[in-house]
C-alpha positions in Angstrom: -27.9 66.1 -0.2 -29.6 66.7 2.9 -27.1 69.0 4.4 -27.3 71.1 0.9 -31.4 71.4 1.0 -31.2 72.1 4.3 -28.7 75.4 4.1 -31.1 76.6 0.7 -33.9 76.2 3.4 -31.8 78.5 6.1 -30.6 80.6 3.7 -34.0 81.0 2.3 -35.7 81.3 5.3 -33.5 83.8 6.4 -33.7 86.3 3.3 -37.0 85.2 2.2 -37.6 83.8 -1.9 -38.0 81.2 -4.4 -36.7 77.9 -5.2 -36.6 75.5 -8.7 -36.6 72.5 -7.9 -36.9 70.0 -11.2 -38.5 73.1 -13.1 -41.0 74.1 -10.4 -40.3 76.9 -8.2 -40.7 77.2 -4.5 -41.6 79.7 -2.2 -40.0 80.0 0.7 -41.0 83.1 3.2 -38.9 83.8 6.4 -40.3 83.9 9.8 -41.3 87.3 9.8 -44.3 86.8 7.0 -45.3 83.2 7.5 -45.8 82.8 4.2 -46.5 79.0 3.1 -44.0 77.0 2.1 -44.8 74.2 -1.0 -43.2 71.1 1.1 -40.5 69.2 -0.5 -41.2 65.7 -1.2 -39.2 63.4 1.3 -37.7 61.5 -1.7 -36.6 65.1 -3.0 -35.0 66.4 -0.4 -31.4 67.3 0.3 -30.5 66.6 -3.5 -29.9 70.0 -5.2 -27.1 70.3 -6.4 -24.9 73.5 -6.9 -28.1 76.2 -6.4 -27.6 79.6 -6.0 -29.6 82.4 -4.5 -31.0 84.5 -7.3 -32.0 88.3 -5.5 -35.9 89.3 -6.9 -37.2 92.9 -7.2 -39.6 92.2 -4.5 -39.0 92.1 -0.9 -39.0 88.6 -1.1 -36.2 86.3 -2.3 -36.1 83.8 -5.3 -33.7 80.6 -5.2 -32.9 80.2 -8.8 -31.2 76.2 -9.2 -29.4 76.8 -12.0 -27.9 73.5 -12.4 -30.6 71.1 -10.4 -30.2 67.4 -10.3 -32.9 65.4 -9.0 -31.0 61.7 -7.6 -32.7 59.3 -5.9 -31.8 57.9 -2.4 -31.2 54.8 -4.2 -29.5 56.3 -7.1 -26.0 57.1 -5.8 -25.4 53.3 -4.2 -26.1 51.5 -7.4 -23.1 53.8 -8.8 -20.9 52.5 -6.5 -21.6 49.0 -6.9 -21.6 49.7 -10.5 -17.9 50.9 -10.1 -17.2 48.4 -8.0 -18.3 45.8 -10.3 -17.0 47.0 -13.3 -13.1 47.3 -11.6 -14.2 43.9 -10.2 -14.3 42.5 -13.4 -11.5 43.9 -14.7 -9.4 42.6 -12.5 -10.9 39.1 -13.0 -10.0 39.3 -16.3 -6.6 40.8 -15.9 -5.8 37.7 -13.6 -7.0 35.4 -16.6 -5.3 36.7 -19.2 -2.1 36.6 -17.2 -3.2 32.8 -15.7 -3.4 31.6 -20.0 -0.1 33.5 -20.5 1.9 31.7 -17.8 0.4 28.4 -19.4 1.0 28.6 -22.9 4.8 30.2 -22.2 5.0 26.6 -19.8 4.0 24.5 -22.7 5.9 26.4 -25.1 9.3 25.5 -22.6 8.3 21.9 -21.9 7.8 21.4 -25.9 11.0 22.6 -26.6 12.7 20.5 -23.9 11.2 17.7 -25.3 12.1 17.7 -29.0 15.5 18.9 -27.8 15.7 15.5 -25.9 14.4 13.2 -28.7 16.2 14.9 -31.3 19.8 14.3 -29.0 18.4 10.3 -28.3 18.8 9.6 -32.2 22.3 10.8 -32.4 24.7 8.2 -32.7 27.2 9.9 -30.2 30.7 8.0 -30.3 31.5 5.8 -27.5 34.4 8.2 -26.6 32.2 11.2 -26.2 30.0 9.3 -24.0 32.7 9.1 -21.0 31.6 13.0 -21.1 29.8 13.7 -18.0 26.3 14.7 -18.9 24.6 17.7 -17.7 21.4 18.9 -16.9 21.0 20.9 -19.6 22.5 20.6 -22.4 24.8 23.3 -23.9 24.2 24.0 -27.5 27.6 25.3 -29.6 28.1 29.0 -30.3 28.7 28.1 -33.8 24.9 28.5 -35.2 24.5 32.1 -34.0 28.0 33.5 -34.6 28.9 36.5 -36.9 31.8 35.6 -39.4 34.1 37.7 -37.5 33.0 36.4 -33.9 33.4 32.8 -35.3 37.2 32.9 -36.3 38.1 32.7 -33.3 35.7 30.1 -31.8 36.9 27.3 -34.8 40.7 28.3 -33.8 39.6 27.2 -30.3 38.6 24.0 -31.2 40.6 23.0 -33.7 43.4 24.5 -31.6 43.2 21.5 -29.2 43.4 18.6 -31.9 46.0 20.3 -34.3 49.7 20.5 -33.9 51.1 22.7 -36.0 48.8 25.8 -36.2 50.9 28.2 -37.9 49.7 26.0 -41.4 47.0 29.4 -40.9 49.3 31.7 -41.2 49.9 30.2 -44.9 48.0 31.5 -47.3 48.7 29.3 -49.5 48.2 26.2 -47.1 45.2 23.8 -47.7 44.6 24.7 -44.1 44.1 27.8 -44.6 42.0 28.0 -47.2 39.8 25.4 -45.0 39.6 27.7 -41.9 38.7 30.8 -43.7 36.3 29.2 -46.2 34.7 27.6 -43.0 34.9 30.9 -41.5 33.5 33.5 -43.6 31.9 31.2 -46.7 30.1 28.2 -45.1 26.3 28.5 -44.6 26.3 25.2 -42.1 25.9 25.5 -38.8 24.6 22.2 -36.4 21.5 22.8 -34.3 19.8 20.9 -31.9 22.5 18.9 -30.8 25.0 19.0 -27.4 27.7 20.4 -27.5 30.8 17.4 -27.8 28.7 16.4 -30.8 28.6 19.7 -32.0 32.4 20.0 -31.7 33.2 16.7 -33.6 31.1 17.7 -36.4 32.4 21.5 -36.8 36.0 19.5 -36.8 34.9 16.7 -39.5 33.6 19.5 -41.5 37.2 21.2 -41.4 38.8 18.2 -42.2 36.8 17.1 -45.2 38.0 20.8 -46.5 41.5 20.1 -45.6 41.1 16.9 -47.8 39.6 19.1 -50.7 41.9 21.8 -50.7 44.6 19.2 -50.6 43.1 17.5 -53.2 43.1 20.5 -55.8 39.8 20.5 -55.4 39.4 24.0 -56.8 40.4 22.3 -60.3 38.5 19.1 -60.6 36.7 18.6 -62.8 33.6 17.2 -61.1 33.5 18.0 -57.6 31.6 15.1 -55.8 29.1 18.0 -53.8 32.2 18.9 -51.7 31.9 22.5 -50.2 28.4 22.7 -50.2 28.0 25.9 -48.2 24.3 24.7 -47.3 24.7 20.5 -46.5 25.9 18.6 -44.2 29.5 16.5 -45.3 27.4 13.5 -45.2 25.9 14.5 -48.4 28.8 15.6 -50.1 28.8 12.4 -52.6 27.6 11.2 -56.0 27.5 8.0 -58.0 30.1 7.3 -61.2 28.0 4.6 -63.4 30.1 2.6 -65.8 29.1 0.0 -68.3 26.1 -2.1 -67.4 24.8 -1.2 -64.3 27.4 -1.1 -62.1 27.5 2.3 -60.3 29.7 3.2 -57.4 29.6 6.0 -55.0 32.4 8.6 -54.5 33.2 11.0 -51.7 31.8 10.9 -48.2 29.6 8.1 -46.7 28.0 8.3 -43.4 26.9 6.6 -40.2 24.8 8.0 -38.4 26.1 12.1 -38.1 29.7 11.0 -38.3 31.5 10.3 -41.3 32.6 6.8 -41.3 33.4 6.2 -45.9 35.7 8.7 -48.3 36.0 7.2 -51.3 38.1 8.9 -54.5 39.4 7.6 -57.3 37.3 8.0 -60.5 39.9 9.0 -63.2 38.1 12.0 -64.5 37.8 14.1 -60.9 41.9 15.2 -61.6 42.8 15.0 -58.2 46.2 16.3 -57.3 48.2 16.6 -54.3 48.7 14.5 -51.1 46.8 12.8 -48.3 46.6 15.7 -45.0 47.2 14.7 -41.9 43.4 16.0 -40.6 42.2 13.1 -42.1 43.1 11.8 -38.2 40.2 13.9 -36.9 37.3 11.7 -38.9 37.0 9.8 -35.6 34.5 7.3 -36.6 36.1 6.9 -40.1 35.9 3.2 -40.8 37.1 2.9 -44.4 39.4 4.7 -46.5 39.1 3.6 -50.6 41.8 6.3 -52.4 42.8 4.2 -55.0 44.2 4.8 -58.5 45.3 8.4 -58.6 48.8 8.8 -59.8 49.3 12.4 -59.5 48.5 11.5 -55.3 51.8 11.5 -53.4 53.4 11.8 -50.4 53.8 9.7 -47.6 50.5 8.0 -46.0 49.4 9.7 -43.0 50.4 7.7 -39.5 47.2 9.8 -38.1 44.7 7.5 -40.2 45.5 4.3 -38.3 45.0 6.2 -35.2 41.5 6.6 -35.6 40.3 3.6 -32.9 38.0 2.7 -35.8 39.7 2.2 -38.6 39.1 -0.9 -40.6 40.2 -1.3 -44.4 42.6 1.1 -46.2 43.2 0.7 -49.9 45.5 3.1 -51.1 46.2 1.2 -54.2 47.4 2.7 -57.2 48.9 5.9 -56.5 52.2 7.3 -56.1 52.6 7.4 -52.5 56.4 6.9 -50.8 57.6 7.2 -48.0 57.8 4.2 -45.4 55.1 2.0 -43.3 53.6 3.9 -40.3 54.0 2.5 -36.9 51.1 3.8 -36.4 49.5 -0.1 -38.1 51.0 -2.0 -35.7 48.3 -0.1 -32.6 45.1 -0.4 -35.5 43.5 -3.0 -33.6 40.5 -3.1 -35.5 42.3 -2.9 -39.0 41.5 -6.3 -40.4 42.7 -5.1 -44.5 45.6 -2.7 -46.0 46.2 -2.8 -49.2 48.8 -0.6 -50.4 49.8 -1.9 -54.2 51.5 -0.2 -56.8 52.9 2.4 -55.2 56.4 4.3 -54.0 57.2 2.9 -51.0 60.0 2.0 -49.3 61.7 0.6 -46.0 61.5 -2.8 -44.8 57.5 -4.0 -43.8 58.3 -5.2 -40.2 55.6 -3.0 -39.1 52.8 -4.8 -41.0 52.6 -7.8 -38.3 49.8 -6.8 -36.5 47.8 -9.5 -35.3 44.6 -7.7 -36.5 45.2 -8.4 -40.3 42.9 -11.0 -41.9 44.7 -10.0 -45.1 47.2 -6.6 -46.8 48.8 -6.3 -50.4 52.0 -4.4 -50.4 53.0 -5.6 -53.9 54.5 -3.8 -56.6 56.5 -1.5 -54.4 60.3 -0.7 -53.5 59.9 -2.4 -50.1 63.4 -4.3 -49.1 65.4 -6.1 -45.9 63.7 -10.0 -44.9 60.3 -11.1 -44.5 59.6 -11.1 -40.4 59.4 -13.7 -38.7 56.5 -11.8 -36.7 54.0 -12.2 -39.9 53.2 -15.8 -38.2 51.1 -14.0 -35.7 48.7 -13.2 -38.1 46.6 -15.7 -37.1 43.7 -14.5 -38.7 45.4 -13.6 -41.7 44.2 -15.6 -45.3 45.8 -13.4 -47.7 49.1 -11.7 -47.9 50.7 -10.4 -51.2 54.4 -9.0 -51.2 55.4 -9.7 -54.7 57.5 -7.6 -57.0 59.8 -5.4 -54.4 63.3 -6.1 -53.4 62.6 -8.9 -50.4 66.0 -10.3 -49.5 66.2 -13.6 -47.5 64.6 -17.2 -46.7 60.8 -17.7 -46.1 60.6 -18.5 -42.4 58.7 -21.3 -41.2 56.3 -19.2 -38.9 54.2 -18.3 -41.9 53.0 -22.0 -42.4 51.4 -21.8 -39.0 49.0 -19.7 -40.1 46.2 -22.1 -40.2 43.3 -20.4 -42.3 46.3 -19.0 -44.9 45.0 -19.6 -48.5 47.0 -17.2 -50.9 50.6 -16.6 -50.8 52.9 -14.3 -53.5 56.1 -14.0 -53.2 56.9 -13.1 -56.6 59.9 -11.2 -58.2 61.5 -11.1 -55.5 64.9 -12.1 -56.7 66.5 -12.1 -53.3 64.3 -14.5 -51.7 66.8 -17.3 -51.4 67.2 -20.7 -49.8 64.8 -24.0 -49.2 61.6 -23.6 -48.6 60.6 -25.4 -45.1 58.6 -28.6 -45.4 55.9 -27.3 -43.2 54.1 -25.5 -45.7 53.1 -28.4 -47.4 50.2 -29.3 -44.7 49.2 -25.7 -45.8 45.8 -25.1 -46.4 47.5 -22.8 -49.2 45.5 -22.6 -52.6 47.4 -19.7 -54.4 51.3 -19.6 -54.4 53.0 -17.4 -56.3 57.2 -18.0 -56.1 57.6 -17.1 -59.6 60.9 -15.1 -60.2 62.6 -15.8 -56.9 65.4 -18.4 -56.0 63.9 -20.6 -53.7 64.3 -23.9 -54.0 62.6 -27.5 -52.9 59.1 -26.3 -53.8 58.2 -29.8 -55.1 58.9 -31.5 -51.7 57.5 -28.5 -50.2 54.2 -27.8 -51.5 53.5 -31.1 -53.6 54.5 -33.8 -51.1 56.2 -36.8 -53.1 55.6 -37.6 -56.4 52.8 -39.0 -57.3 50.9 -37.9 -53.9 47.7 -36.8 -54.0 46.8 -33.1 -55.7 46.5 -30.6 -53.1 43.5 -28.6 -53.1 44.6 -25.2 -54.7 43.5 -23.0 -57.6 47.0 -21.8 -58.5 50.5 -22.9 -58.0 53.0 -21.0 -60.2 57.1 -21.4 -59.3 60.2 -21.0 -61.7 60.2 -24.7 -63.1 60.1 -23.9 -66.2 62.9 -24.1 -69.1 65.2 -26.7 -69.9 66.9 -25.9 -66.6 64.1 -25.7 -64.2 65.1 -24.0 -60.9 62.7 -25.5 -59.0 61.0 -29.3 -59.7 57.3 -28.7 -58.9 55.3 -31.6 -60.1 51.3 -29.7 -58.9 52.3 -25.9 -60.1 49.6 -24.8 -62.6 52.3 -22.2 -64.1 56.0 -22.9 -64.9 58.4 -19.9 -65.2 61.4 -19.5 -67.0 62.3 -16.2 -66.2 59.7 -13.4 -67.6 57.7 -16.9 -69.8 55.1 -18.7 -68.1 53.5 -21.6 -69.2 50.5 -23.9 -68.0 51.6 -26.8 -66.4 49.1 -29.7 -67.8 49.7 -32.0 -64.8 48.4 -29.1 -62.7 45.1 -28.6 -64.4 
């Protein structure tokens, strides 16, 4: 500002005129006419701003300021702290907005981190899954963000490694089939918010619970238990049958915990039709299996099921089912009751000796060849019914050992032949059925001598009946002649 006044002043000195300055004008001489010169307040001077020299019609000059702004010495500081303050500022708040940001996106990660690791603590993983080595992170499935056509190949991945014949998906008429693709490109349920194994072994009971449908005709029953839900989980595809009284019972799929571990059918008015698949191996917590009374069910029973580590009761009763016994009973060491009745089967039942038993029912069958000597290590066993098949043989001894045995049936079993071994009759038996066979000594047997004391039992029923008994059995309850039974009065 200074400089500027000062060239006006030169300028003006030189030429000679007037200057404005804040509306009042100046007179400013040159040298040569010493005219007198209004002096500039100290304050004032040096800040004009953008004057020009105006020419006058008198000798002398006139500055004109045509654009004159008075400033302060002060003035032009205080702007540059103002600036400095106000970018000052600004920054300060920049920093804190972005400070909160980084904060709330932290909370936001640690929250999820922890409801991800609470929710996977109350998941009941299966002890085989937990030989998995954990990670730091867990890895969530593909399954709950993949397209339909992306997710075809993901479920052939997986279920790739636990089936054996995958060309059943190249059958279009195949139960399989129809499982995958309705699984595919139908179903609505995907599993969140759990790790991946356990994400896996659900995707894979859900594929087998459709297997079982499809194999069921489940397209044409007539009530279909909430299976195929596109939108629940299998543990709620169930509902309750209510008969007289209030006696309900429910049918379909019973969990524990995320795994399915119950599939009961058998009301008479679902119309199932078909056979048992062989997915029903990939339920790996499946504990109980109650198919029962379904005579349009056939085929053979599944070797798969009593691979499932644990397995525990399978009633299959009722049905048509052929076909022989699976090895696959003899390595079910947690199957403690089998109960196969009224069925088709055939072959011989060596492989029903496993140790595990507390009890099975294979009566009413075509099962033939001798009863195993192997039974007797049953030791847990208190119930075993093989009547009304095509036994051939003696009854071995080793089947008295069995200490906690309390209800034996043999019955019509023609072919059952020879004396029955005096060691049954410290027996803790209670029920024996002989009825219709052609074994003999049962009195000695089973009552001691006559006129011993009445062994503890509920029923006793033999062929000592007729005028020709085949048997003399002094404490049976029942006496058979052939296909007529009658109450023995010295038993009751």
């Amino acid at each position: 500002g200074a400089v500027a006044m000062a060239g006006i002043q030169t300028q003006a000195e030189t030429t000679g005129g007037v200057a404005l300055l804040d509306n009042r004008t100046v007179e400013i001489g040159n040298n040569n006419n010493d005219e007198q010169v209004e002096e500039v307040p100290k304050e004032e001077q040096g800040h004009l701003v953008n004057a020009e020299l105006v020419p006058q019609e008198d000798p002398n000059l006139q500055v004109t300021a045509t654009t004159a702004v008075r400033m302060s010495e002060t003035d032009l500081p205080l702007s540059q702290r103002e600036l400095h303050t106000i970018l000052r500022d600004r920054r300060v708040c920049c920093l804190i907005c972005a400070f909160i940001s980084i904060i709330a996106l932290l909370a936001i990660i640690l929250s999820v981190i922890f409801l991800n690791k609470t929710e996977d603590s109350s998941i009941p993983i299966p002890t085989a899954l937990l030989t998995v080595a954990p990670t730091l992170a867990p890895t969530l499935a593909p399954f709950p963000t993949a397209s339909p056509i992306s997710r075809m190949p993901l479920l052939k991945t997986l279920l790739e490694k636990h089936v054996d014949d995958v060309t059943v998906w190249d059958d279009s008429t195949s139960p399989q089939y129809q499982a995958i693709n309705f699984l595919a490109y139908e179903d609505a349920w995907r599993p969140t918010k759990v790790r991946e194994e356990v994400s896996d072994q659900l995707m894979l009971e859900r594929y087998a619970m459709m297997v079982v449908y499809f194999s069921f005709g489940g397209p044409n029953w007539s009530q279909e238990a909430a299976f195929l839900d596109i939108n629940t989980r299998v543990c709620d595809w169930q509902v309750q049958y209510c008969s007289w009284g209030n006696f309900c019972e429910t049918y379909g799929v019973l969990c524990s915990g995320q795994f399915v571990s119950r599939l009961a059918l058998g009301a008479e008015d679902i119309n199932i039709v078909g056979t048992i698949p062989t997915e029903v191996g990939l339920l790996s917590s499946l504990r109980t299996v109650s198919i029962e009374n379904i005579t349009s069910l056939s085929g053979a029973v599944p070797s798969e099921l009593f691979l499932i580590e644990t397995i525990e009761s399978v009633s299959l009763t009722g049905n048509e089912l052929s076909g022989t016994l699976p090895s696959s009973i003899l390595q079910a060491s947690n199957l403690f009751w089998l109960d196969l009745d009224e069925n088709l089967m055939t072959g011989t039942i060596d492989n029903i000796a496993n140790p595990a038993l507390e009890g099975f029912a294979l009566s009413n069958n075509l099962f033939s060849g001798s009863i195993p000597a192997s039974l007797g290590n049953l030791k847990e066993a208190t119930y075993i019914e093989l009547g009304i098949n095509q036994l051939t043989g003696s009854l071995p001894d080793s089947l008295s050992r069995i200490s906690g045995l309390e209800y034996l049936s043999l019955f019509k079993n023609p072919g059952l032949t020879g004396d029955i071994p005096t060691s049954y009759y410290n027996s803790l038996l209670t029920n024996l059925h002989l009825e219709g066979t052609n074994l003999t000594g049962l009195g000695e047997a089973f009552c001691g001598p006559e006129g011993s004391p009445l062994p503890e039992y509920e029923e006793y029923s033999a062929e000592c009946g007729g005028s020709t008994p085949r048997v003399e059995c002094w404490c049976c309850t029942d006496c058979c002649d052939g296909a007529v039974c009658l109450r023995n009065n010295i038993g009751l």
